[in-house]
N, C-alpha and C positions, 0 to 999 in steps of 0.2 A: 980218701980213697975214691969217693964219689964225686971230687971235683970235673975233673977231666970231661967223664960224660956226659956233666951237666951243661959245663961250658961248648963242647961239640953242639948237645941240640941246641943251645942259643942259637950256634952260630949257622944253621939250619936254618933256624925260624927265620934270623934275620935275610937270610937269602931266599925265602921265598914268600910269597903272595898269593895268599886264596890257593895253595896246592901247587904254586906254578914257579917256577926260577924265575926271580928276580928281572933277569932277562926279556923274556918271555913273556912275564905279564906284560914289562911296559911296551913292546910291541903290539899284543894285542889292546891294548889300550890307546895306542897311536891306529890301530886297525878303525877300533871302533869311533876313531875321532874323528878318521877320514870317513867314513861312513857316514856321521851324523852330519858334516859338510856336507856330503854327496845330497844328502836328504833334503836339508836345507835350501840347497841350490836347488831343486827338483821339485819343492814341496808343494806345488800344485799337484802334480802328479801322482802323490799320495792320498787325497780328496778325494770324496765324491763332485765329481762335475756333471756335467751336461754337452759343455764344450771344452776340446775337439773331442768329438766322439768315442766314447767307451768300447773297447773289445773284450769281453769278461770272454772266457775259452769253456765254463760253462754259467747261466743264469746264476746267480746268488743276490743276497741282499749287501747293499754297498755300504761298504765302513769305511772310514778313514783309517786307513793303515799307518800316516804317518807317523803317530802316538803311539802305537803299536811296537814300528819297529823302532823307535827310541830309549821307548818304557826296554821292549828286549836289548839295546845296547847298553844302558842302564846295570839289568842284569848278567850282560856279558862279563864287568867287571865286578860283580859281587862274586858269580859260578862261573867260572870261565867255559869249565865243560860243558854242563848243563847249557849255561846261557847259550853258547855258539850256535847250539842246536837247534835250540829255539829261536834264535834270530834266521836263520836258515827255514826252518819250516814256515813263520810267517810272513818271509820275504817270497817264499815258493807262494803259499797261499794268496798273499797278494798281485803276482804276475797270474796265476788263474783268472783271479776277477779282473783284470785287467791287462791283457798283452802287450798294451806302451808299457810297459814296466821292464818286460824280458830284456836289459839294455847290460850291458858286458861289463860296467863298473859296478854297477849294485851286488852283483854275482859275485863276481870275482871278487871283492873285499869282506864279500860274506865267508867266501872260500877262504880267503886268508885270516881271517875270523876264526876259521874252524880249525883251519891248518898250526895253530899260535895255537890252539889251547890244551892241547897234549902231545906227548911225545910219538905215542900211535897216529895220530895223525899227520901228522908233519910230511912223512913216506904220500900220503894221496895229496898236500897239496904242490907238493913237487912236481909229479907225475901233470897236476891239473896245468899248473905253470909251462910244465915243458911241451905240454899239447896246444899249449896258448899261443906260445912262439913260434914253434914247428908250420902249425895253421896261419896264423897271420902271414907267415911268409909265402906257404904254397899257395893262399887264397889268392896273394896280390898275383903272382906268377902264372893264375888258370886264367887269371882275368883280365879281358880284352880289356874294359875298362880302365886299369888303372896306371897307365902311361898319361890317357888322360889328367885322374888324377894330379899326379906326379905335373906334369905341366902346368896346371893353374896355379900350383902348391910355387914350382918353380919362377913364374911369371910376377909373384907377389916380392919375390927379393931379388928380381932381376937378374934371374939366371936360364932362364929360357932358349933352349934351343932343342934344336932334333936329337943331337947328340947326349945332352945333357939330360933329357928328359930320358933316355934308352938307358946310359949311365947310372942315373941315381932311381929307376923301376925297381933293375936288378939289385943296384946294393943295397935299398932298405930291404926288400925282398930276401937275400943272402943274409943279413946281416940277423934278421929275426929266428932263420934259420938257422945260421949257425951260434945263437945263444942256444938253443935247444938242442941241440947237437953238444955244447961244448960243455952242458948242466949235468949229460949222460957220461960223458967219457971224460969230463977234467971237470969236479964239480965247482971247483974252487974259479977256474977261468968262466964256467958260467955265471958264480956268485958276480965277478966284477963286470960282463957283460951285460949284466938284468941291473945292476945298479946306472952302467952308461946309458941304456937304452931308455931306460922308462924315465930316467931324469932329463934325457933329451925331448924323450915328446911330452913333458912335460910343461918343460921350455917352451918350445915349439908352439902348444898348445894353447899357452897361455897370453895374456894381455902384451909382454914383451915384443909376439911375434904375431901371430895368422889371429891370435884372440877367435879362435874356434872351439867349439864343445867345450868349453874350461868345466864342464861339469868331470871331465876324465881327467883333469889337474892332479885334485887327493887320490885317486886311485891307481895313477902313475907312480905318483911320489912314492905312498906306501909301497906299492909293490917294488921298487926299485931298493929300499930298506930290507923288508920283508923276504924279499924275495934269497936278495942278497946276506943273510940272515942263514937263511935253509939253506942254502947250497955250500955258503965256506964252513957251516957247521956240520954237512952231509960227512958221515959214519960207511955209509951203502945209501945207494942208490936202485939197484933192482931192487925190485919189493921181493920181501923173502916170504909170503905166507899167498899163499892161493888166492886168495878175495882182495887181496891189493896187487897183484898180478892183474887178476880181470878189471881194476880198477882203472889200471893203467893203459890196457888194452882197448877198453871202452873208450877211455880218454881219446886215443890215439884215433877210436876208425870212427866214433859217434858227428864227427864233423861231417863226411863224407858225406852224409844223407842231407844234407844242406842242397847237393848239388842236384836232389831228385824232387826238393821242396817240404823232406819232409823234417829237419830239422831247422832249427829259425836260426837267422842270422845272429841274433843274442845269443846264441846257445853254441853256437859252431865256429866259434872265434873269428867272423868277419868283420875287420877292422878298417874299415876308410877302400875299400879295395873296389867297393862300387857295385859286384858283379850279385847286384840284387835286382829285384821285379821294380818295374817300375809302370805305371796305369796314368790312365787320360778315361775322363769320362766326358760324353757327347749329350748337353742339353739344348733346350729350344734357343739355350740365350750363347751358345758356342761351347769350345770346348774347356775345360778342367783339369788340370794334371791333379794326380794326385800323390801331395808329396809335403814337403814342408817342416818345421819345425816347430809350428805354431805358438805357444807361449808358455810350455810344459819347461822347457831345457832339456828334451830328448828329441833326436830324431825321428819320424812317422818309420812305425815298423817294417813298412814293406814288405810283405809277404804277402802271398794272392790273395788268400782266405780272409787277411784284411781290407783288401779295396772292394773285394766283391760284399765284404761286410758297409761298408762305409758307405758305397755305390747303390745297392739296397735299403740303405736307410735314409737316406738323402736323395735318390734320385726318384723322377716321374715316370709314367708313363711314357713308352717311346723313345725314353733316354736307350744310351748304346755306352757299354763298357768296353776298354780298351786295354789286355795286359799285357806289356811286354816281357818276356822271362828270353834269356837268351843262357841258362843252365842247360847244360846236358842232354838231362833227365828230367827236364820238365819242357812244359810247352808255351806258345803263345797263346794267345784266348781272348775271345770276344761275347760281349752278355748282351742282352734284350730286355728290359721291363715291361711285360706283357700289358695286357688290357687288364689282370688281376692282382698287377702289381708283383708277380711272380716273376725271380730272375732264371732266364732261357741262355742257354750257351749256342750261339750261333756261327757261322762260318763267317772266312774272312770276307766272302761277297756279300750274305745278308747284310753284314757290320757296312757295308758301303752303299747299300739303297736305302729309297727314300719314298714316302710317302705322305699322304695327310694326316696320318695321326702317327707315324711313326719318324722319328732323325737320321738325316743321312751322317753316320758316323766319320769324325774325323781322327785318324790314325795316328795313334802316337809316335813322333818324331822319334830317329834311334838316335841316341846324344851319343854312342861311337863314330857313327855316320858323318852327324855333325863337323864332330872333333875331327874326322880323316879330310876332308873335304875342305874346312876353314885354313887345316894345314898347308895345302893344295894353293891356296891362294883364290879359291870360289869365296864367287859374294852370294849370298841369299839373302833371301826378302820375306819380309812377313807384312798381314795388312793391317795388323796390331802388334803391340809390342805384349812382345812372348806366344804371339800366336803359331800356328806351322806353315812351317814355310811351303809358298805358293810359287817360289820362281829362284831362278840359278845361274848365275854366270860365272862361264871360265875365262880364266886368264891364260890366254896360246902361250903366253912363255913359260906358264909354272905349270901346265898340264900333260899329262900324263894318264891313259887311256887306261890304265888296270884303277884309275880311282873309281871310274864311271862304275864300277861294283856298288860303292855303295849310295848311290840312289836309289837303289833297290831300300834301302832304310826312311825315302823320303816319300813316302806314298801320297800325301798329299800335294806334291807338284805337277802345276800348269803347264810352266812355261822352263826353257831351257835353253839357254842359249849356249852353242860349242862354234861359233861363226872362230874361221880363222883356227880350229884347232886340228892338231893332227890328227888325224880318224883315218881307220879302216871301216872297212863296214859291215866285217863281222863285232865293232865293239860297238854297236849299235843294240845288241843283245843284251845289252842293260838295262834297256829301256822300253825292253818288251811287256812288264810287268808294272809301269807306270798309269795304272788305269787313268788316272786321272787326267793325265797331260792330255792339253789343247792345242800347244806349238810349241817348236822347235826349231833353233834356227841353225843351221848347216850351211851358210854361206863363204864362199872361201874354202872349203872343205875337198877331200876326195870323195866322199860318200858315190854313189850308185845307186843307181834303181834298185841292185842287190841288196843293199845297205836298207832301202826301206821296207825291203818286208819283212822285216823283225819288225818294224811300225804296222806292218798291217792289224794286226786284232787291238788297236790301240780305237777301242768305239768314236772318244769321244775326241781324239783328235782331228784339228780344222786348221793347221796352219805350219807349212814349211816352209822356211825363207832358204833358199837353196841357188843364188846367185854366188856363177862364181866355181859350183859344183858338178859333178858329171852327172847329178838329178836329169831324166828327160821329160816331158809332157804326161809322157805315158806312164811311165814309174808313178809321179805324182798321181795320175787319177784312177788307176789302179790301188793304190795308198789311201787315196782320201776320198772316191769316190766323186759325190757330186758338189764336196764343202770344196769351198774358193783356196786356191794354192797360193801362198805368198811367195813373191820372187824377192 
């Protein structure tokens, strides 16, 4: 009489694990293996160091978290519930004490950590996923940057062109989109999207191809499994209980603030799309960018509050900070290290004088600028390699007067040369904000006297080669006053 029920819960037990379907566990258990890889690959990063520079978000005393978050993947597979959580709060605590840490793979396989180890969960990390893809796509789409991108990406397998680069912006772009699009209304065609997608920039990712970041390798892979997992097994899809409603809601708008500065690039699904802060600091011995990968296996965070942190703790007296932010809702910005070693926020004209005990600041290059302008078929000069460029020439046959916009990006140049290009001399108004520039050559040109008095409050220029031009005497000295005119 009693066989029946007895033989049922065997066959229970034998289908699950620690509480969990059979299923299910060994997912989370493939969760936790790509993690311990991530860890692995990164495991400087986990250490207390000295170099590159510590960002803790507040003062503590420094542990090696590595051990930490091992020991909890450890217990992920003993409690899966329990465990997850706990890997999750000490991977939070460790991005406190340290901000290089906030990095999109650690997170995210934590998340799907947490999403694998019960059924109520499962609903938030869906929701976490589909804010993943939704965002990565509109990130790459707000961002001037990432055509650029997309062209160096394209240059490496020989497929480089105008067209091509405009082409493949939009459809990775679209295509990220429309996985998170197709997870909400066809879950099942999202399942096999998220398995195409993350197994491609996996691919991609890897030694095969570009051999970039391979730390996001396991955390592709996984999610591409996992991901593909939750959605062909998705039941429902809107969340049906208030607190995963707001769950998902959160998900949905907490990126946004990325675009004010106030949420971090780790945290707001910005993936490769570029349209982060980028800094240059000015010492006695020249300028600094500051950026890099240094020998962690994570990208430098970028975000202001880090280079103003980095720039304070490494720079002198007299040094000058340089941020570029080209968001929305945030600003540019330039610092000062006073005489008491206190940093000053100063204007973009302080940022370019000079004195005995203080640096004449050098401006950070805008690399959109760059990229529109090298398109263009301009050549620039630097007088070091990788330093900012001091001089520019166009090519009359590949030029094209709405480029002259973005010199306004190169604030550190001298010299210019537009000999032989087609000008009016209202697009001389590009070059009104060139403080720096010394000469200019306008020969062969239409230019006008008209033409140069958008060069008038240009201080420190002393030289127009204007042979050739409807430039007269008069324009010229008007223009330059008593400095010598080049013909």
């Amino acid at each position: 009489m009693h066989e029946g029920p007895r033989s049922i819960d065997k066959e229970k037990i034998r289908r699950t694990v620690c509480g969990l379907d059979v299923g299910w566990y060994s997912l989370i258990a493939l969760c936790a293996l790509a993690q311990f890889i991530t860890l692995i690959m990164t495991w400087q990063l986990w250490q207390v160091r000295e170099t590159p520079i510590n960002f803790p978000l507040w003062e503590c005393p420094w542990i090696p978290f590595g051990g930490l978050l091992l020991l909890s993947l450890i217990y992920v597979l003993i409690d899966p519930r329990r465990g997850a959580l706990i890997h999750l709060v000490i991977l939070a605590i460790a991005c406190v004490a340290d901000q290089y840490r906030i990095q999109p793979q650690f997170i995210s396989i934590a998340v799907l950590i947490f999403g694998c180890s019960s059924s109520e969960r499962r609903m938030l990390c869906r929701w976490y996923l589909i804010a993943l893809w939704f965002w990565a796509g509109m990130h790459k789409i707000f961002s001037p940057e990432w055509p650029m991108v997309t062209s160096n990406l394209l240059e490496i397998i020989n497929l480089h062109t105008a067209q091509s680069t405009a082409f493949f912006s939009w459809l990775i772009a679209l295509i990220e989109i429309g996985v998170a699009l197709l997870a909400v209304i066809r879950p099942r065609f999202g399942a096999i999207g998220c398995a195409l997608l993350h197994c491609g920039i996996a691919i991609f990712m890897s030694p095969l191809f570009f051999d970039f970041n391979v730390s996001v390798v396991p955390w592709n892979l996984i999610t591409a499994i996992v991901g593909y997992a939750l959605f062909w097994n998705a039941t429902q899809i809107i969340p049906a209980t208030r607190w995963e409603r707001w769950f998902a809601v959160g998900c949905l708008l907490f990126p946004i603030g990325f675009y004010g500065g106030w949420v971090d690039r780790g945290l707001a699904f910005v993936l490769y799309s570029e349209n982060t802060p980028a800094a240059a600091m000015t010492t006695k011995d020249g300028r600094k960018i500051l950026s890099g990968w240094d020998k962690l296996g994570v990208p430098f965070p970028r975000e202001q509050r880090h280079f103003r942190t980095i720039f304070s703790k490494t720079g002198d007296v007299g040094d000058k900070l340089h941020i570029l932010d080209r968001r929305p809702w945030a600003n540019e910005r330039f610092f000062l290290i006073g005489p008491d070693q206190s940093l000053t926020e100063i204007s973009s004209s302080e940022f370019s004088r000079t004195s005995p005990a203080i640096t004449k600041g050098i401006f950070l290059d805008d690399p959109l600028s760059l990229f529109a302008l090298q398109r263009h078929g301009a050549t620039m000069l630097t007088r070091v390699e990788g330093g900012p460029i001091y001089a520019i020439e166009f090519n009359p046959e590949k030029f094209n007067s709405a480029i002259l916009s973005h010199l306004q990006g190169l604030r550190n140049l001298e010299q210019v040369q537009l000999a032989g290009c087609t000008l009016a001399d209202d697009d001389l108004r590009y070059l009104s904000r060139l403080n720096a520039l010394v000469g200019i050559g306008l020969s062969h040109t239409q230019i006008s006297d008209r033409g140069l008095l958008y060069l008038a409050p240009l201080r420190n220029l002393r030289m127009i080669e204007h042979q050739g031009s409807q430039i007269t005497p008069l324009g010229l000295e008007q223009t330059l006053g008593s400095a010598q005119p080049a013909r």
